[in-house]
C-alpha positions as CSV (number, residue, x, y, z in Angstrom):
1,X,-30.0,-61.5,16.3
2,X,-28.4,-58.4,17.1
3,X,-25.1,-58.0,19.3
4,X,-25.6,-56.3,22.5
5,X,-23.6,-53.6,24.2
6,X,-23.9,-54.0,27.7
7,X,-23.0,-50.3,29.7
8,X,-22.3,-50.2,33.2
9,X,-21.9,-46.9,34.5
10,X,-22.9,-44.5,36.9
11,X,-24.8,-41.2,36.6
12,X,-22.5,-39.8,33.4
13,X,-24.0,-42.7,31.5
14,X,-27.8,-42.2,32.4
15,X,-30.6,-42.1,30.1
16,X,-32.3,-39.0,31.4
17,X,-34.4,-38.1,28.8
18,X,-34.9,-35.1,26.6
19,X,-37.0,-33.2,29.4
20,X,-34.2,-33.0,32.0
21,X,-32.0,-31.1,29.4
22,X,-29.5,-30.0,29.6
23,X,-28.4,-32.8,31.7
24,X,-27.8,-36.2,29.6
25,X,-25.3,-38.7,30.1
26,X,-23.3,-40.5,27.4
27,X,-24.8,-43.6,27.3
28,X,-27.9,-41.8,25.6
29,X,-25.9,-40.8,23.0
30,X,-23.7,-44.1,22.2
31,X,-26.3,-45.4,20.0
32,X,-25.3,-42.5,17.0
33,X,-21.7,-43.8,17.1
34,X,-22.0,-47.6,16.4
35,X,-23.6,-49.3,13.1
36,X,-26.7,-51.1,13.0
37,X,-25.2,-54.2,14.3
38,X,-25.6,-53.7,18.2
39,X,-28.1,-52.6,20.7
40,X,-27.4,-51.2,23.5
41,X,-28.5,-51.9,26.8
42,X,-27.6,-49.2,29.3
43,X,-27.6,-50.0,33.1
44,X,-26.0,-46.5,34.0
45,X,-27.3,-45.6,37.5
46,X,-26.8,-43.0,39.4
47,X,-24.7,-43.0,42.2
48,X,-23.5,-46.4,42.0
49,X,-20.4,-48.1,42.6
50,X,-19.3,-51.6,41.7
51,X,-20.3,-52.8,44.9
52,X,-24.3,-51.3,44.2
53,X,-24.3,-53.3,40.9
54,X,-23.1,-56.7,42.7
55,X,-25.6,-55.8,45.3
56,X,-28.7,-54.5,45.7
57,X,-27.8,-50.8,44.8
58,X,-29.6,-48.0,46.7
59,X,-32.0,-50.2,47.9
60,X,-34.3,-50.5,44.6
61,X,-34.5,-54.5,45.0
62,X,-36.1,-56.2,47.9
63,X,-34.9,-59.6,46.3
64,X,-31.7,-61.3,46.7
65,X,-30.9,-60.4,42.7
66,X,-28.3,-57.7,41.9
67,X,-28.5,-55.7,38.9
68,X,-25.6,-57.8,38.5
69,X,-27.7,-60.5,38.1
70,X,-30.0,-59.3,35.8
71,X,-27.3,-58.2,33.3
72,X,-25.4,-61.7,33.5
73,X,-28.2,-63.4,32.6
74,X,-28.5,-61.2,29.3
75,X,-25.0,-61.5,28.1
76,X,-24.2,-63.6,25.7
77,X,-21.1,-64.7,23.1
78,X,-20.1,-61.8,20.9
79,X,-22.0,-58.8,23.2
80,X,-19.4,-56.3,24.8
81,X,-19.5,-54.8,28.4
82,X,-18.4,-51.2,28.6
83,X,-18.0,-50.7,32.1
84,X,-17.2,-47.4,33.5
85,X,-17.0,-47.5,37.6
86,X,-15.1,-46.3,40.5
87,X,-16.3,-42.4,40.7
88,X,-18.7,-43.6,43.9
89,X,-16.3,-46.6,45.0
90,X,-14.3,-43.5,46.7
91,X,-17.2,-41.7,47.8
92,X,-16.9,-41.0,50.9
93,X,-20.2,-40.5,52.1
94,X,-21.5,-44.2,50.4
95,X,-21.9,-47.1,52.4
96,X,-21.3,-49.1,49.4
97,X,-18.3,-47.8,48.7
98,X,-14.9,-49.9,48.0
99,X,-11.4,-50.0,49.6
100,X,-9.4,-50.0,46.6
101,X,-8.5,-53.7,47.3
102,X,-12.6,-54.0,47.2
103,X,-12.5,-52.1,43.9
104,X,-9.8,-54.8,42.2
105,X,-11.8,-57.6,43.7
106,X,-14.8,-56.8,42.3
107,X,-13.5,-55.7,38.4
108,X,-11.8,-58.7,38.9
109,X,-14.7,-61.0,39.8
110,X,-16.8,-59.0,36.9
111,X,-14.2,-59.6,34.0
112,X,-14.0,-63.5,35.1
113,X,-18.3,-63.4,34.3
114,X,-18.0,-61.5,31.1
115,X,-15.3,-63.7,30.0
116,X,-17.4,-66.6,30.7
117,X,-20.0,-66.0,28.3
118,X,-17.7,-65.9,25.8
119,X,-18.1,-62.3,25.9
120,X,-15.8,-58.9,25.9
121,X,-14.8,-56.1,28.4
122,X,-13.5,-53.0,28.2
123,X,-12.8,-50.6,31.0
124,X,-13.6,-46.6,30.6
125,X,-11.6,-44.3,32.6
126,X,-13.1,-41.1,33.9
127,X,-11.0,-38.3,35.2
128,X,-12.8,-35.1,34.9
129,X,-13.1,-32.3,37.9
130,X,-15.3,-32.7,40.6
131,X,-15.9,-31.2,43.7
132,X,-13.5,-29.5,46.2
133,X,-14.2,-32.6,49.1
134,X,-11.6,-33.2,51.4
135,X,-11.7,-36.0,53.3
136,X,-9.8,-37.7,56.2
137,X,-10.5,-41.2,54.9
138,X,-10.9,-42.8,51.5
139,X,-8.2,-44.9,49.1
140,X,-4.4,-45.2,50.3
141,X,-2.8,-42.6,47.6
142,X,0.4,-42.1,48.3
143,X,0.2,-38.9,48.3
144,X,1.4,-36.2,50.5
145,X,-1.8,-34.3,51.8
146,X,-2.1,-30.5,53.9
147,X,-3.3,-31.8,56.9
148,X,-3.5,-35.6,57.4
149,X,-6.5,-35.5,54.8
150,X,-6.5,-37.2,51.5
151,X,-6.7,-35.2,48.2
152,X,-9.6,-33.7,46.9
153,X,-12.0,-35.2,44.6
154,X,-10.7,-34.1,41.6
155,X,-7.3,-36.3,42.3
156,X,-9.4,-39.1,44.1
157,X,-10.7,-39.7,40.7
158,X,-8.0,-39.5,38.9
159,X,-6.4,-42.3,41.4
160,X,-9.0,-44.0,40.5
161,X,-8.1,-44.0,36.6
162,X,-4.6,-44.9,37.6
163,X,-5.4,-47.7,39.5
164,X,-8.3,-48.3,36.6
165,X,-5.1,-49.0,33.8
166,X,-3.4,-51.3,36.6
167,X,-6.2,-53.9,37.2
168,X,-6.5,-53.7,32.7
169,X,-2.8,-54.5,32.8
170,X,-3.3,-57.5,35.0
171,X,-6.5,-58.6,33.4
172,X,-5.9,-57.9,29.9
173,X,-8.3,-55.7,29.7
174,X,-8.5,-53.0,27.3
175,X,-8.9,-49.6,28.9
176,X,-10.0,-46.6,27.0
177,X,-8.8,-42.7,28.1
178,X,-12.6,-41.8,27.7
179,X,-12.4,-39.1,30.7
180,X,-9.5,-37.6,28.8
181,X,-12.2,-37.3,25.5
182,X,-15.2,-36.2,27.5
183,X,-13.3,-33.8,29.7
184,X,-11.8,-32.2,25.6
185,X,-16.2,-32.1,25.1
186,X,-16.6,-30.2,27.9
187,X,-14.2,-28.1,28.1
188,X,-15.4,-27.4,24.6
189,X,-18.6,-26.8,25.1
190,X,-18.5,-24.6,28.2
191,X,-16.5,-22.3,25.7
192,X,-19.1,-22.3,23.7
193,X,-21.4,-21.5,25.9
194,X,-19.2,-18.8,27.2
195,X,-18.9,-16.9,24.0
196,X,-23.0,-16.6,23.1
């Protein structure tokens, strides 16, 4: 039986299929990077926050089961969890966003589950641009801000990496720089398209 690859994402991970191109997410593409020995499971959705996976997301269950559920129940010794969340944890506009305590809680509580199926973790970071949202709430930075308002979107998310490689460092958790990599893509490929 094959080994699974478990991804946990939000909407940069979806499967959306080749008649919404050009938007795709990477999870779709995962599968031409790894040998014959996994499958791949992809639970991207968009929108979602750890909170939405250890609850009932945007409303899409009327049971008492999480996604989380569903996706513990699959896991098994050997299979690997690539779990890249926290863009819609400092959303402000979600009710099921996190505090940043929240945020640790939960990675915490999810690593502890992996780990008890005899199975592995690792944490993707994800610090491209986004939009120009200011906000007068949202995650303690620590950072001076024009106006009493927290920083935009782009360094919200990028908080959110930094915070991402201290709850890996507590938890032994191996975190790769994948916004760093997909940010290189982009920035590629927009000069690409830029030159045709």
């Amino acid at each position: 039986m094959k080994k699974k690859i478990f991804i946990m994402a939000d909407s940069l991970a979806v499967n959306y299929g080749e008649n919404e191109l050009p938007l795709c997410g990477w999870g779709e593409y995962l599968k031409d990077f790894i040998n014959d020995e996994y499958e791949i499971e992809n639970y991207g959705r968009a929108g979602w926050s750890t909170e939405a996976f250890l609850t009932n997301g945007y409303g899409t269950s009327f049971t008492d089961r999480s996604l989380w559920d569903e996706i513990y129940e699959k896991i098994s010794t050997g299979d690997l969890v690539l779990m890249c969340l926290g863009i819609n944890d400092v959303r402000l506009d979600y009710e099921l966003k996190t505090s940043e305590e929240k945020y640790r809680e939960n990675l915490a509580y999810l690593t502890s589950q992996i780990r008890n199926k005899n199975a592995d973790i690792v944490f993707c970071t994800l610090a491209i641009s986004g939009g120009a949202e200011d906000s007068e709430n949202g995650w303690d930075y620590k950072l001076p801000a024009p106006d009493n308002k927290e920083p935009v979107m782009t360094e919200r998310w990028m908080r959110r990496s930094k915070v991402l490689y201290d709850i890996g460092d507590d938890l032994s958790v191996t975190v790769l720089p994948f916004g760093e990599e997909l940010k290189k893509i982009y920035e590629e490929y927009c000069e690409n398209i830029e030159e045709i």
